[in-house]
N, C-alpha and C positions, 0 to 999 in steps of 0.2 A: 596437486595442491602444494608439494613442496616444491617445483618448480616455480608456481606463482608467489608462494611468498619462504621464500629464502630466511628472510628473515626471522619468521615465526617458525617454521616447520622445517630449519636446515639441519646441520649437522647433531648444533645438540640442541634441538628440540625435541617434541614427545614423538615415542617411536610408534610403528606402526603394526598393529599386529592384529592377528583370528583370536574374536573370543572364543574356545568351544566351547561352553556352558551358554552363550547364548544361542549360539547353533543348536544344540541339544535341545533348549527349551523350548525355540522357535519350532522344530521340527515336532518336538511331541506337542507342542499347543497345535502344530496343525492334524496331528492324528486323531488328538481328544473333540476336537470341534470335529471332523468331517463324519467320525464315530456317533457324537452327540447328534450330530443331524440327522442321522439316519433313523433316529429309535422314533420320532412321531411320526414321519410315512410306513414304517415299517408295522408298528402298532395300528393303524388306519385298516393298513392292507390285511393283517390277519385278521380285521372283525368282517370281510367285506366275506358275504355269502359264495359258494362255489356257482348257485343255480343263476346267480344277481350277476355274478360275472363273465358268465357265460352267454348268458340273456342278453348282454350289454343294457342290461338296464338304467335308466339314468335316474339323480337324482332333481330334485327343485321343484316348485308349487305351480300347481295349476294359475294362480294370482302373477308369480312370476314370470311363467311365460308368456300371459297374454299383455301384460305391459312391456316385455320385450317386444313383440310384436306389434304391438300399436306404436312403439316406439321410432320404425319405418316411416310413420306419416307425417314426423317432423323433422326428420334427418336422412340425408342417403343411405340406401338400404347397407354400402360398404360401412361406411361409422355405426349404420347398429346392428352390423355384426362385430362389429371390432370389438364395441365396448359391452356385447355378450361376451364374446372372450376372454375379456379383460376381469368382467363380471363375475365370472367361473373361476378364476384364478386369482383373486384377489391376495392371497397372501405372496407368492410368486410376486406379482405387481409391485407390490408393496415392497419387499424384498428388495428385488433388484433395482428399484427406483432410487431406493435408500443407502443401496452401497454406492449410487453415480453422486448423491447429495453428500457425501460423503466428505468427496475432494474437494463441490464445492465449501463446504464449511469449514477443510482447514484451509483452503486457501484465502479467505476471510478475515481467518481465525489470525493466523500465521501475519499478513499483511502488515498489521501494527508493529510486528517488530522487527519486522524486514525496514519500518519506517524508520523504528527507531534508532537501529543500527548504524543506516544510514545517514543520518540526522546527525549521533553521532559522530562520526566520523566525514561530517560535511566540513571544508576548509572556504574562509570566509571569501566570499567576492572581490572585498574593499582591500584586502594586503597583500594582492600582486603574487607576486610567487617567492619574494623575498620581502623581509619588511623589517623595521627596525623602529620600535618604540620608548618611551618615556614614560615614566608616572606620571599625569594629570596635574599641572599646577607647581611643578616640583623643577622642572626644565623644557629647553626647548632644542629645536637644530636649528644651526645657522646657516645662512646662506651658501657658507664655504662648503659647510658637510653638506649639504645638500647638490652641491655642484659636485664636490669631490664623489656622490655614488651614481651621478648620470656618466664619470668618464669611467665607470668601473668597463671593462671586455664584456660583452654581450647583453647589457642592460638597456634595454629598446627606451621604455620612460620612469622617470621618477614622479610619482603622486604624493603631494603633501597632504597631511590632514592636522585640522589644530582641533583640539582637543579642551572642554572648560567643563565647568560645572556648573550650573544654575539650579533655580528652582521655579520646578512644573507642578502646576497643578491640572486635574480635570473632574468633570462631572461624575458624582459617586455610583448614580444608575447607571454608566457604563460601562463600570467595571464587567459584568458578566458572571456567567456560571464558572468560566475557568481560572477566575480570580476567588471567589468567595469557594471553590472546592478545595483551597488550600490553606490553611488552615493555621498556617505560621504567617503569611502574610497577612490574612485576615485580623491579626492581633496587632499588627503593627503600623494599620493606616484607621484614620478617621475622619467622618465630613464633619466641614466647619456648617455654619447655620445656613447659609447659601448651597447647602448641596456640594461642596466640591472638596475636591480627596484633596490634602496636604501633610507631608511630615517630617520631620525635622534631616530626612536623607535626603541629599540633592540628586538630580538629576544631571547626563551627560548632553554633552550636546557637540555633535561631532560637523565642523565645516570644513567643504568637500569643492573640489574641481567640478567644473561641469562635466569632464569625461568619466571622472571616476564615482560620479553619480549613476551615471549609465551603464556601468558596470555593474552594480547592485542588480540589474534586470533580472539574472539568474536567482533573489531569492526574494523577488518580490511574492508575498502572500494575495495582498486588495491591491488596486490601484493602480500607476504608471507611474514612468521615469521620465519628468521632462524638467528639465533644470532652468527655464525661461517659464515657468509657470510657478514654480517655489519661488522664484525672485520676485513674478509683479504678486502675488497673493499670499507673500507671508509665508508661504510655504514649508512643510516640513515632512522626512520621512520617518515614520514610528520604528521601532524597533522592538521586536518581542526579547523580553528577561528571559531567561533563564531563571525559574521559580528559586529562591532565596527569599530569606523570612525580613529585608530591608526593600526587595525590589517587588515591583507590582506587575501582573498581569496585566496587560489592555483590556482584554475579558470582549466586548462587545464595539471596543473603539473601532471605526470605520475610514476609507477617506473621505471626505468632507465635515467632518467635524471638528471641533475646534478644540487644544488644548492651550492654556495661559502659561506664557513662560516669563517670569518676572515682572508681570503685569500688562506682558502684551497678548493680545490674542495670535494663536499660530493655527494655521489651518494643514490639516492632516492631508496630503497629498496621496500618501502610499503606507503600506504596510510590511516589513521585510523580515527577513529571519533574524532569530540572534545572534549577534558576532560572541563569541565565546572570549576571543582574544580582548574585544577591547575591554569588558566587561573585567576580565580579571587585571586590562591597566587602568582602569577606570575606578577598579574598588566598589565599593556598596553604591547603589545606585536604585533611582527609585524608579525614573522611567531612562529609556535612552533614543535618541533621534538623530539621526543626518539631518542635514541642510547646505547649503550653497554657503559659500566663502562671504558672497554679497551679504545673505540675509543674518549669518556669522558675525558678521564686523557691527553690526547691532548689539551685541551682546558682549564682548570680548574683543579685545586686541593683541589675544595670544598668539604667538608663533609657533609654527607647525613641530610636534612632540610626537608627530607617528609618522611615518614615507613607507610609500609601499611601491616595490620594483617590479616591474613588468622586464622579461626576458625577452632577447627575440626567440624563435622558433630553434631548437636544435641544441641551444645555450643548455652548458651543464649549470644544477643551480647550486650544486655543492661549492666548486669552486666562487660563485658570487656569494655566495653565504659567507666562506672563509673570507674573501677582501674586505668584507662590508663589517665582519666580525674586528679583524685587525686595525681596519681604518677608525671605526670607535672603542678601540682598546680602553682609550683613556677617559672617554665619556663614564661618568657614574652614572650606575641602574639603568641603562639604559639593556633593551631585550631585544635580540637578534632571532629571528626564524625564516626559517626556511619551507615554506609553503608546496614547494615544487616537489619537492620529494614524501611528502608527507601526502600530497594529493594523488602522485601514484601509487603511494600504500595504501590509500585509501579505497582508492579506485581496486586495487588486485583485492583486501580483504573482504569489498561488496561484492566483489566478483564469487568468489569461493563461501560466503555466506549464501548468498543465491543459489549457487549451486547445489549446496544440500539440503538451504528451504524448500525452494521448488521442484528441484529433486525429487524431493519427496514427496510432494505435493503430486506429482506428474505419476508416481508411480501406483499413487492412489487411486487417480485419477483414471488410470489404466485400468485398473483391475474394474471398476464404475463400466467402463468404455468396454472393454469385453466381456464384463458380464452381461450387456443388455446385448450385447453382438450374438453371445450365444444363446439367450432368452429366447429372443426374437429368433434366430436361426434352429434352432432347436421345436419351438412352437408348431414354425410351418413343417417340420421333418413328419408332427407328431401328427397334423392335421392332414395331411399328405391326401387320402381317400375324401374328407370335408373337404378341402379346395377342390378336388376332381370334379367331385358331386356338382359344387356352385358353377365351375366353368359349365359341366353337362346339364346343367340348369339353364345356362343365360348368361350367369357373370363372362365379362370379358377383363382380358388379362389386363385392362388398365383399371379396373374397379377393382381386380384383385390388388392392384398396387396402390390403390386409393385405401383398400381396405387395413392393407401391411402401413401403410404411411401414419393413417389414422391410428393404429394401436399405438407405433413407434414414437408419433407425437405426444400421447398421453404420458409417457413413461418419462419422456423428457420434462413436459410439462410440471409434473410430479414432483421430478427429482431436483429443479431447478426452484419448482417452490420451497421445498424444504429446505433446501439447500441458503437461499435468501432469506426466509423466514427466521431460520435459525442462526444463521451465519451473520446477518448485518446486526442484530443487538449483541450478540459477542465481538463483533469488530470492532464496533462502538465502545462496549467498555474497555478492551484493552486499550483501544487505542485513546480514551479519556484518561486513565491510570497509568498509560507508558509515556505516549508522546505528549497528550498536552498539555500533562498536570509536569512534567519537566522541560521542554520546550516550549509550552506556550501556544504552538500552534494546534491551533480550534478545530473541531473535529469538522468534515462533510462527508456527506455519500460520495462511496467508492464508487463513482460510476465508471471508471476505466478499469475494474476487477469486479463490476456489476456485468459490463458487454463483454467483457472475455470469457468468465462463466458461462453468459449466456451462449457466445459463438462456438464455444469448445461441445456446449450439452447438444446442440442442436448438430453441432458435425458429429459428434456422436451418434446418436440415434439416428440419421440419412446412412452413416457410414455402416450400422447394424441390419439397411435392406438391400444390402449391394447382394451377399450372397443368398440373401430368400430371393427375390424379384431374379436371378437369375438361373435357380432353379425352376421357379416357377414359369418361364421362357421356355423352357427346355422340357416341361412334363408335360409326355401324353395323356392325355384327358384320359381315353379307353384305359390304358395302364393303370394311372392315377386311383380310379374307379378301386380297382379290382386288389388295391393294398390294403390290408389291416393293420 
């Protein structure tokens, strides 16, 4: 970790050391539990008769067994034995199903802020790797500056963007659940009698190059990037606020619907993330939107207050930060950043937060993963004379593995229910209370942390009958028989 970020965890950052008081505690909470577990099979085992255990007598209802039994004629005789076993053991079941749902529900749990971090620390699309802006309205660049940061060493293109302010309105039932769950914005917009949101904050409206439109692809939320379709339809791309008690959620804005910008209609092409940067040059803003330079010059005849530097490949961006800094020494208010460097610290701190989210997450996950590994391998040890029996019976060693399959599927099945069950309405809130009541963006099913759950549970439990199925190979039936 302090190789990856230098910066945060170098010389004099925080140092690194052994709690022993958490060791100590760690180690006696693991004596006091595996002590505590012992005292209900141990209490069990003293009431059990000497004559009852020697008899091997067994327990369960005459009622219960012939419904196991009858239970053959609608399932393969391997699944109902399985889920006899399974039957007889139910707390076991339970148990160890519970510690595999376990990981899946923090890693769920966990997901939201792994987003949020992210989000975070995400550097915008539209401002290149260098960029240098203007307050809104206040001034512009001119041609000369503009030419003078394409001859800067290593600057592959300069993107202009012009920059206005207008006023947007839209329709009030679109706002959504992630606009009216906030609470400070909610006091400071109201519908006029026509149904539509207006208020005395302007809106941004940012016009853009057809290339540096297509760059935005990376943080498109709805919709697509096509800068000859914004042109013939009016077109425009929404941008999510940053919740602030002047700016508004989209809430349920969609592409194809229409927002009024100065009394035109503008049709919503796409939906994209918040720019953080232009927002703070932008100042209070109610809604904010890209659009094409074409459909721009409708609205304004400002000149370009924000240019964003694209590097070539290899280019240090320090040094282009310092020329571009120097070369508008003299410009007022005008803000210099530097994206490139800021995007590999970003990238190392996602890095190193990952690592001890899921870290942890994995190591829980482990403990899930070997306890059904020894459940299961443990089970067949115990039933070791029953499997003989059924082979010496009739079963064949692929019904025995139908039968080990079928237990091992339930357990999964189980642990992956609860594991969803419980896990996606806790996802769900955090991630409404982290990421989208601050960024905006609206919540959906984790289905790419839905199938990895599921892919991890299900290699799981296969990976719990490698070593039963190959003892089971390997045991003589006559042996078998004759173990207690």
């Amino acid at each position: 970790f302090k190789s990856l970020l230098p910066e945060i965890l170098g010389p004099d950052g925080p140092w690194i050391f052994v709690s022993w008081p958490a060791l100590v505690l760690g180690a006696a909470l693991g004596i006091i539990c595996t002590v505590l577990s012992a005292f209900r099979p141990a209490a069990r085992a003293g009431k059990v008769s000497p004559v009852e255990a020697i008899a091997s007598v067994s327990g369960g209802s005459t009622k219960k067994k012939t419904i196991r039994g009858k239970s053959t004629k609608w399932m393969p005789i391997e699944a109902a034995i399985a889920f006899r076993q399974i039957g007889m053991r139910k707390r076991s079941f339970l148990l160890t199903a519970v510690s595999l749902s376990f990981g899946i529900l923090l890693l769920l749990s966990f997901s939201p802020l792994t987003n949020f971090i992210q989000l975070g620390l995400r550097n915008n699309a539209d401002l290149g790797d260098v960029y240098a802006a203007m307050p809104v309205g206040q001034s512009s660049f001119s041609d000369a500056q503009l030419s003078s940061m394409k001859s800067i060493a290593g600057v592959a293109s300069v993107s202009a963007q012009r920059i206005t302010q207008v006023k947007a309105t839209f329709r009030y039932d679109l706002l959504g659940s992630n606009y009216r769950e906030n609470k400070a914005s909610w006091k400071s917009v109201a519908k006029d009698n026509n149904g539509m949101i207006q208020t005395q904050t302007p809106s941004t409206m940012v016009g853009m190059s057809n290339e540096n439109i297509r760059n935005l692809k990376a943080d498109v939320l709805y919709g697509s990037m096509d800068p000859a379709k914004l042109n013939s339809e009016n077109g425009i791309i929404l941008m999510l606020n940053m919740m602030s008690k002047s700016s508004v959620n989209v809430g349920d804005l969609r592409p194809g619907n229409t927002i009024q910008v100065q009394g035109k209609n503008m049709k919503i092409g796409a939906i994209v993330m918040a720019n953080t940067a232009l927002q703070y040059y932008a100042g209070n803003t109610f809604i904010s939107f890209y659009t094409t330079n074409q459909v721009f010059q409708q609205f304004s005849a400002a000149r370009p207050n924000m240019a964003a530097l694209t590097l070539h490949s290899g280019v240090n961006g320090n040094n282009v930060y310092t020329t571009l800094k120097r070369q508008l020494s003299t410009v007022p208010k005008v803000q210099v950043g530097n994206q490139q460097l800021a995007k590999q610290l970003s990238g190392r701190i996602s890095l190193v937060s990952n690592i001890l989210f899921y870290g942890f997450i994995a190591i829980i996950l482990l403990i899930g993963v070997l306890n059904i590994i020894n459940t299961i391998g443990t089970n067949v040890l115990v039933r070791t004379r029953e499997i003989g029996l059924l082979r010496a019976g009739g079963m064949t060693i692929k019904q025995v593995r139908n039968m080990l399959v079928y237990e091992s599927a339930c357990y999964g099945v189980l642990a992956l229910g609860i594991g969803l069950v419980v896990g996606l309405p806790l996802e769900r809130f955090f991630y409404r209370n982290m990421v989208q009541l601050t960024f905006g963006v609206p919540w959906s099913l984790p289905w790419v942390l839905m199938i990895v759950v599921s892919v991890v549970t299900i290699a799981a439990v296969f990976l719990s009958l490698v070593s039963p199925l190959k003892q089971m190979r390997q045991m003589e039936i006559t042996r078998a028989v004759t173990i207690e």
